[in-house]
C-alpha positions as CSV (number, residue, x, y, z in Angstrom):
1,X,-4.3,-24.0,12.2
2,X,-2.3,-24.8,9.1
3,X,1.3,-25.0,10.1
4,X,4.0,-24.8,7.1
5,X,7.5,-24.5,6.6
6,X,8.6,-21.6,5.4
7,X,10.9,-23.1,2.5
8,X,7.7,-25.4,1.1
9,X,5.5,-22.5,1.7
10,X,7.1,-20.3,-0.9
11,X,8.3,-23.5,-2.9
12,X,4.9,-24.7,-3.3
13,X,2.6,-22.4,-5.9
14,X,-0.8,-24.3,-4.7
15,X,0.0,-24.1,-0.9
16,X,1.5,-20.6,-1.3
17,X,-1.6,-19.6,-3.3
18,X,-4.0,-21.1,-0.9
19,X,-1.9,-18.9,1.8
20,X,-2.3,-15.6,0.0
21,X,-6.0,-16.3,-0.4
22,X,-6.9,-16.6,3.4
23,X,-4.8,-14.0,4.2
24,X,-6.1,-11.7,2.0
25,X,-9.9,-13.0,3.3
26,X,-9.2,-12.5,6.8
27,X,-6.5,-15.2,8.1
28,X,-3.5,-14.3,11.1
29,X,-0.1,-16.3,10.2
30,X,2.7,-16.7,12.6
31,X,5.6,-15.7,10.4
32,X,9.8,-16.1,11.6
33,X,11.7,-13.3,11.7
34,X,15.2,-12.0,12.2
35,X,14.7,-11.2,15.9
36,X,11.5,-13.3,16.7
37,X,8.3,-15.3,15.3
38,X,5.6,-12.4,14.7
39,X,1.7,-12.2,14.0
40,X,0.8,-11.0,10.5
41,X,-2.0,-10.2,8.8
42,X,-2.5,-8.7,5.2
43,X,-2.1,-4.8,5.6
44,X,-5.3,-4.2,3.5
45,X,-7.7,-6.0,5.9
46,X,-9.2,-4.4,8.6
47,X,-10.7,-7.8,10.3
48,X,-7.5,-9.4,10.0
49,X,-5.3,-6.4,12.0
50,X,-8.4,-6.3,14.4
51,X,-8.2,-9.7,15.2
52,X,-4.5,-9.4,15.9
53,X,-5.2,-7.0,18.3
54,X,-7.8,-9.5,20.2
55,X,-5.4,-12.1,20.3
56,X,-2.6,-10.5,22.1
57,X,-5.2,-8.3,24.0
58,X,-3.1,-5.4,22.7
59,X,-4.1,-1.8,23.1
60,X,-6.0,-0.2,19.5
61,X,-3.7,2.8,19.7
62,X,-0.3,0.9,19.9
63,X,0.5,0.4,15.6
64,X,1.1,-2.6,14.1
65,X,4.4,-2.9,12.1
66,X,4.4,-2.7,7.9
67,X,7.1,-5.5,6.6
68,X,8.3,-4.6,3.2
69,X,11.2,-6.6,1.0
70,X,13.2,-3.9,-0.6
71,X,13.8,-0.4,0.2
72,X,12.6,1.2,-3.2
73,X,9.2,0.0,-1.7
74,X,9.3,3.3,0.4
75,X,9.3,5.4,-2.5
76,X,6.5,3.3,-4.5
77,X,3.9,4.1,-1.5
78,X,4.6,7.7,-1.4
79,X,6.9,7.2,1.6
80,X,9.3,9.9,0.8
81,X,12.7,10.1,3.1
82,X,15.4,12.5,2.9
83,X,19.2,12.0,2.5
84,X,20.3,11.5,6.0
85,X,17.3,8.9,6.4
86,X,17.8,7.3,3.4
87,X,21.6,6.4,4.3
88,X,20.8,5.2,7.2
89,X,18.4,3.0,6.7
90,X,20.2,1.7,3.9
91,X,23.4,0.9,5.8
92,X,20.8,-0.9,8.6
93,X,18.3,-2.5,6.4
94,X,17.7,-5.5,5.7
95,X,18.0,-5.7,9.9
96,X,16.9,-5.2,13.5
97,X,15.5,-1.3,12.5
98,X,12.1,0.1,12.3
99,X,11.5,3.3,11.0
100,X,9.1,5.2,11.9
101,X,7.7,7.7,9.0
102,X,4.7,10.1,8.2
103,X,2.0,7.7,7.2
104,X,0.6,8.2,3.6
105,X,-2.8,7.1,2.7
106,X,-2.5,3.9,-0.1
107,X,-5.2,1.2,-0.5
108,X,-2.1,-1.6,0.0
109,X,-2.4,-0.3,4.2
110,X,-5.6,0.6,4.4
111,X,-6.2,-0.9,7.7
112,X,-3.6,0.9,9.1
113,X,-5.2,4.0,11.2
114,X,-2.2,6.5,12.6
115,X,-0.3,9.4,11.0
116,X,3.0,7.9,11.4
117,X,3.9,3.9,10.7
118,X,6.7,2.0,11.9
119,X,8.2,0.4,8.5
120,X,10.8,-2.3,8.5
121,X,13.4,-4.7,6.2
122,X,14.0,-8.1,8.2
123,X,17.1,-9.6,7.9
124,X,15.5,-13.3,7.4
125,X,16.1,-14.6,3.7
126,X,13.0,-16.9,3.2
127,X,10.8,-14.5,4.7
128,X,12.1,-11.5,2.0
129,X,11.1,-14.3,-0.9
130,X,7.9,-14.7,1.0
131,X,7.6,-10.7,1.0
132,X,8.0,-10.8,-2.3
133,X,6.2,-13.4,-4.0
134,X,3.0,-11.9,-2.3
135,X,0.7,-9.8,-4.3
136,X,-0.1,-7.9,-0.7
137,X,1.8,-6.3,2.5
138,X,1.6,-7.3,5.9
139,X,1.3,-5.4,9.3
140,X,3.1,-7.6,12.1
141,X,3.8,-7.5,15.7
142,X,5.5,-9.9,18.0
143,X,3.7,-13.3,18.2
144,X,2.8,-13.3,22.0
145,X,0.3,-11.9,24.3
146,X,1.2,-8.3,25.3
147,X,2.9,-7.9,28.4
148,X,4.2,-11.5,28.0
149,X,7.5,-12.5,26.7
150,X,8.2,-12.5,23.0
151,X,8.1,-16.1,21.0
152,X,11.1,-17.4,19.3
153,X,9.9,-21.2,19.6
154,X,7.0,-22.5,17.1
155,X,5.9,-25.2,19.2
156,X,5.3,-23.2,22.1
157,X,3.3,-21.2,19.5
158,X,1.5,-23.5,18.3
159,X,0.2,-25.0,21.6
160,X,-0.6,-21.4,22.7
161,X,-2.5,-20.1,19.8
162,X,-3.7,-23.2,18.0
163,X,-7.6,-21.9,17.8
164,X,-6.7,-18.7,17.5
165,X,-4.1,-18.0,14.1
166,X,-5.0,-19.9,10.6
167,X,-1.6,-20.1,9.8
168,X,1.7,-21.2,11.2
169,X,4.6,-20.2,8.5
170,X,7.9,-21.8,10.9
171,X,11.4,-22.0,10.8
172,X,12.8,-23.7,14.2
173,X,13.7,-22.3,16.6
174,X,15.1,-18.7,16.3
175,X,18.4,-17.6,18.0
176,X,17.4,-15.6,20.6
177,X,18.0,-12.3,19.9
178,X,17.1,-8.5,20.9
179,X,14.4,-6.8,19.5
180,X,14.5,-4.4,16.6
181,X,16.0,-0.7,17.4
182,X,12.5,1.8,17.2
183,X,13.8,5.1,15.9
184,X,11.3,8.2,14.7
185,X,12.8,9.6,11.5
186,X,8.5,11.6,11.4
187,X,11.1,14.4,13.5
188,X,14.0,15.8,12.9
189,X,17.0,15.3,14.2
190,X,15.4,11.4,14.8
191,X,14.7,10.4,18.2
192,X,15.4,6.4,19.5
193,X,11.8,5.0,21.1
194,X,13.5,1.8,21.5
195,X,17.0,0.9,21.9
196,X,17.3,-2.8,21.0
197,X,19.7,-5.2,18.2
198,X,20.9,-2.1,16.2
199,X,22.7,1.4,17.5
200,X,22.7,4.3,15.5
């Protein structure tokens, strides 16, 4: 495991280069978020989501999470919303909402395998640079073995899945917080999955 801070990670172009190509070969990071640390793994590899999966022993038909930077990103992978979506998530976003949408087919997610996909800004400023200075996107989920309580410490982290992720991205530890709000926008009107950090 290569652990990094987030702040040298996208300040460094050889580290941050050397980052981009494992992850686009195959590599799992541990990334900080708004609400918690999360697994992520380039959204174009199928290996890399599959492994995720074997880490956390989580079940194939529960989705992984797309991450994108800015919400214009939506419309550049044929994610179309209407008005009443598009206000809302722009009043929420960057923050603790995931969207769920009719899934489009596009070779940036082709790992990702279900009709609808849960899409969210994070309110964490080093991670959006990160988002951004990387020439892929990432599916993510929480950093923790399902069923078990979600990480906001990258020691513990480390110690747990040391021979198991390639890459540790940290940030200390994160303010413990509640997860993101889940809410389908795929039906109309929108239905809440999850209440959580955000009420709509």
């Amino acid at each position: 495991m290569k652990t990094v801070n987030i702040k040298q990670l996208i300040e460094d172009k050889e580290l941050l280069e050397s980052f981009c190509n494992d992850m686009l070969t195959g590599s799992v990071a541990a990334i900080p978020t708004d609400t918690l640390y999360g697994f992520a793994a380039a959204a174009n590899n199928e290996s890399a989501v599959d492994k995720i999966y074997k880490i956390k022993g989580r079940n194939f038909a529960k989705p992984l999470i797309l991450f994108i930077d800015n919400f214009n990103e939506l419309t550049k992978m044929g994610l179309n919303t209407d008005d009443n979506t598009d206000q809302i998530l722009k009043k929420n976003w960057p923050g603790a909402l995931t969207a769920i949408l009719p899934a489009k087919t596009n070779p940036q997610i082709s790992a990702f395998k279900f009709e609808t996909i849960g899409i969210r800004i994070p309110n964490h400023k080093m991670l959006l640079e990160l988002l951004k200075k990387i020439p892929f996107k990432i599916l993510t989920t929480s950093a923790n073995r399902s069923g078990s309580i979600s990480e906001n410490d990258p020691v513990k982290i480390q110690n747990e899945f040391f021979n198991e992720i390639d890459w540790l991205i940290e940030d200390g530890i994160i303010q413990d917080s509640l997860p993101s709000t889940v809410a389908d926008f795929s039906v109309s009107p929108f239905k809440i999955l999850r209440q959580g950090k955000i009420t709509l």
